[in-house]
N, C-alpha and C positions, 0 to 999 in steps of 0.2 A: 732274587735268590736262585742260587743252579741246585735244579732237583735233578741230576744227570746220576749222581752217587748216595740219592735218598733209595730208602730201601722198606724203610716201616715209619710210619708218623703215630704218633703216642697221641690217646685221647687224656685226660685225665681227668677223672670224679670220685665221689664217694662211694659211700657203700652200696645204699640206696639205686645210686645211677651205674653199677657195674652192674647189679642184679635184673634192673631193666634189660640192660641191655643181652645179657646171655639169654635171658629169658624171651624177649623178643625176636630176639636177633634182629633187631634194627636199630638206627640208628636216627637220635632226634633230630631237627634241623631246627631251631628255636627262628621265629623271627626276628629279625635282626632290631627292630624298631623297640625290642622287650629285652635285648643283652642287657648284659650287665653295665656295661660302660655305654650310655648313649651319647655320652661324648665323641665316642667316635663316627657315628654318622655326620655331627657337628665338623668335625675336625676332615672327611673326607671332602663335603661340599665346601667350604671355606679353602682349603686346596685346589679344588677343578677352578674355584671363581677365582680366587688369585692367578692362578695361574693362564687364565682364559683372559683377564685382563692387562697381564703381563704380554700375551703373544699378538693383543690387539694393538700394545702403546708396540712392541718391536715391528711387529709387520706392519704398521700404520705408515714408521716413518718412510718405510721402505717402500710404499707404493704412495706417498703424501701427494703425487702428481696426477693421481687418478682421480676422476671427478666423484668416482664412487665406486664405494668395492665392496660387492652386496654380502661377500663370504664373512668379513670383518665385523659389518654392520649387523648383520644376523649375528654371530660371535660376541661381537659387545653387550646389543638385548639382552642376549640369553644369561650371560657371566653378572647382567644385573638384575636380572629375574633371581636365579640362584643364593645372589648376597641376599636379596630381601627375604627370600626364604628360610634363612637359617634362626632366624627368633619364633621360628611358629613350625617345627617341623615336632607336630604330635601326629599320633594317628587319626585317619578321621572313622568315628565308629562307623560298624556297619560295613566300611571300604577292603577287598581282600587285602592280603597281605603279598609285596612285590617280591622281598627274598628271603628265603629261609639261610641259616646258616649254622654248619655245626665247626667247632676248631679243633687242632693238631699241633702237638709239636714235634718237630725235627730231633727235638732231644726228648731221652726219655726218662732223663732223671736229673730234673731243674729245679731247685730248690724254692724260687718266686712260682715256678708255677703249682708246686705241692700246697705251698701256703695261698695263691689265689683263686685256686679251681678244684684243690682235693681237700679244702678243711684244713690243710697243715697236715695231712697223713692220705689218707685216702687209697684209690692204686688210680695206676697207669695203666690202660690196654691199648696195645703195640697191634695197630692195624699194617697188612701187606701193603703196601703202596701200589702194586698192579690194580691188585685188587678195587681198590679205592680209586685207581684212573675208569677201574669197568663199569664205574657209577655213573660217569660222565654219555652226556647226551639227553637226549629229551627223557623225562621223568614226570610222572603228576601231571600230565599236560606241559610241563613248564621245560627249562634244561636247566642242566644239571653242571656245575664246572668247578675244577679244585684247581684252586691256586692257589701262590706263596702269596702272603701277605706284603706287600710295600711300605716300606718306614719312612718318615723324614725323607731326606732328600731326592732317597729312591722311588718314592710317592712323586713327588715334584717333577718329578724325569718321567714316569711314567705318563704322567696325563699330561704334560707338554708334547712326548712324544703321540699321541692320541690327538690332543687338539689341534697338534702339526699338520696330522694326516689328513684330517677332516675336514679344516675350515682353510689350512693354506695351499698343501699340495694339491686335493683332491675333492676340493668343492661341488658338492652334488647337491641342488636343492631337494632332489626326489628322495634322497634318502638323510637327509639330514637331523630331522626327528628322531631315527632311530640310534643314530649314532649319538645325538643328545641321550637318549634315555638308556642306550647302555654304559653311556659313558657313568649315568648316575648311579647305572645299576652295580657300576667299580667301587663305590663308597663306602663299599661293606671290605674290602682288601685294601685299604689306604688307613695307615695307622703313621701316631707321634713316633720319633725319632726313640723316644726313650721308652719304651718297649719292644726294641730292637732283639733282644736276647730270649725273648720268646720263643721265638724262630716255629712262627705259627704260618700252620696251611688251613685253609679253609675250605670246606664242601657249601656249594653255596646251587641252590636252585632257585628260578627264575622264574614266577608269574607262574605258581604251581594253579590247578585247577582249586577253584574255593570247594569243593566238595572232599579232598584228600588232606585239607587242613584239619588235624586236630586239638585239644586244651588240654593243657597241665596243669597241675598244681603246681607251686613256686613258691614255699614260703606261707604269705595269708592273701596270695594273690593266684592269678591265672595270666600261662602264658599261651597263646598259639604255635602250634609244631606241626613241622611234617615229618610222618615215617619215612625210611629210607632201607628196605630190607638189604641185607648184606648176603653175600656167599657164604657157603659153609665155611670154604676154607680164607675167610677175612681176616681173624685175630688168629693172631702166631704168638703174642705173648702178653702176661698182668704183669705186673709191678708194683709190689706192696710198698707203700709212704711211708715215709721216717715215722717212727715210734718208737714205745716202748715194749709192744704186743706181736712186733712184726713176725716171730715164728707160729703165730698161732693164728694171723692172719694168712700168713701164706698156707697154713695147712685149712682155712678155710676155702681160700680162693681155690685151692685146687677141687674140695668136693661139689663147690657153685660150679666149676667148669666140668667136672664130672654130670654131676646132676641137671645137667643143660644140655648134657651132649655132644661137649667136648673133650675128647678123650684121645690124650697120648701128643695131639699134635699143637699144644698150647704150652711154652715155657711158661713158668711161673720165679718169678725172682722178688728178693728185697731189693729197696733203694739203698745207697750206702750215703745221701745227702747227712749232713749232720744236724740234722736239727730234731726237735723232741719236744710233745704237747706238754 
């Protein structure tokens, strides 16, 4: 995805999780291992091994005259480590948590996403995008990086391009673990094909310090999160969800951003999607 002409990325939640968030002014980074869909960490590692397997049978044939090709044969191992890993990927207790991740979209009044991340109504707040690049860098001990999400095939291109660099062009045994383990740490930004219209960015931190990891509530459970304090000048706008209340929500949202201390420099708007609880 070219973020060259993004300008604000849209969080979207409830009531509940706007209030947090003015009120803290920060932003959560849930562990990824505890989203909502854990399908998709499934579906990221089942990607990198396919596709690690794929560049083993293509560049096999292509050097089949070499008695032995330690960069392939290390590549093969590992793309079978990986498959075997994918029926037993829980957490293990006790063990820190390797990425935190919070989401975005590019659009900021998408009707799938009112109805899978705001309740069917909810608001939108419309972060600066500079803003959210000044997040980036080391954080919590850990780092910190916002990227576009890769779909389907763009997934597939990406970590063939990645496994390219690694294990064909630029085979280095001294650094090759690391390039494993960030290559895994991408599994949180590799998504199905058909969730393409999301057009989700992600803020994702890396091997935070286990001291900065906090608990939520979630329902009748608990999740692990990191804080992420924001700039003052972070959120530029809300966005109240389709409904039937939406003028008396948006005359709420403005006194939450008043009464938080945002004042004057926060649009406040309704969605126009058509849809209704």
């Amino acid at each position: 995805m070219n973020t060259e002409n993004v300008r604000m990325l849209w969080h979207y939640t409830d009531a509940n999780g706007l209030l947090g968030l003015l009120r803290s002014r920060e932003l959560w980074a849930s562990s990824v291992e505890y989203m909502n869909d854990a399908e998709e960490l499934m579906f990221g590692r089942r990607v990198i091994a396919d596709v690690a397997k794929e560049v083993c049978r293509t560049y096999g044939r292509s050097h089949e005259k070499d008695a032995y090709n330690p960069a392939l044969s290390d590549l093969r191992t590992w793309a079978a480590s990986v498959s075997g890993q994918l029926e037993g990927l829980e957490p293990d207790p006790g063990e820190p948590m390797a990425a935190f991740a919070t989401s975005f979209s590019s659009n900021g009044d998408q009707l799938s996403q009112w109805r899978g991340y705001a309740n069917g109504s909810g608001f939108a707040v419309g972060f600066d995008f500079v803003a959210l690049r000044e997040l980036v860098g080391d954080r919590c001990g850990g780092v910190c990086r916002l990227h576009p999400i890769c779909y389907g095939q763009d997934a597939r291109d990406f970590v063939e391009r990645f496994i390219t660099h690694s294990w064909v062009n630029y085979w280095d045994p001294a650094s090759i673990d690391d390039a494993k383990e960030n290559l895994l740490m991408h599994t949180s930004r590799l998504k199905h094909g058909a969730f393409n219209e999301e057009q989700e960015h992600r803020l994702i931190v890396l091997n935070p310090n286990v001291e900065s990891v906090k608990v939520r509530v979630r329902g009748a459970g608990l999740v692990p999160y990191l804080p992420i304090p924001l700039s003052s000048n972070a959120i530029k706008a809300v966005r109240v969800g389709p409904g039937n209340d939406q003028a008396l929500q948006m005359n709420a949202a403005v006194i939450a951003l008043q009464s938080t201390g945002f004042v004057g420099d926060v649009e406040v708007s309704v969605s126009e999607a058509p849809f209704r609880n």
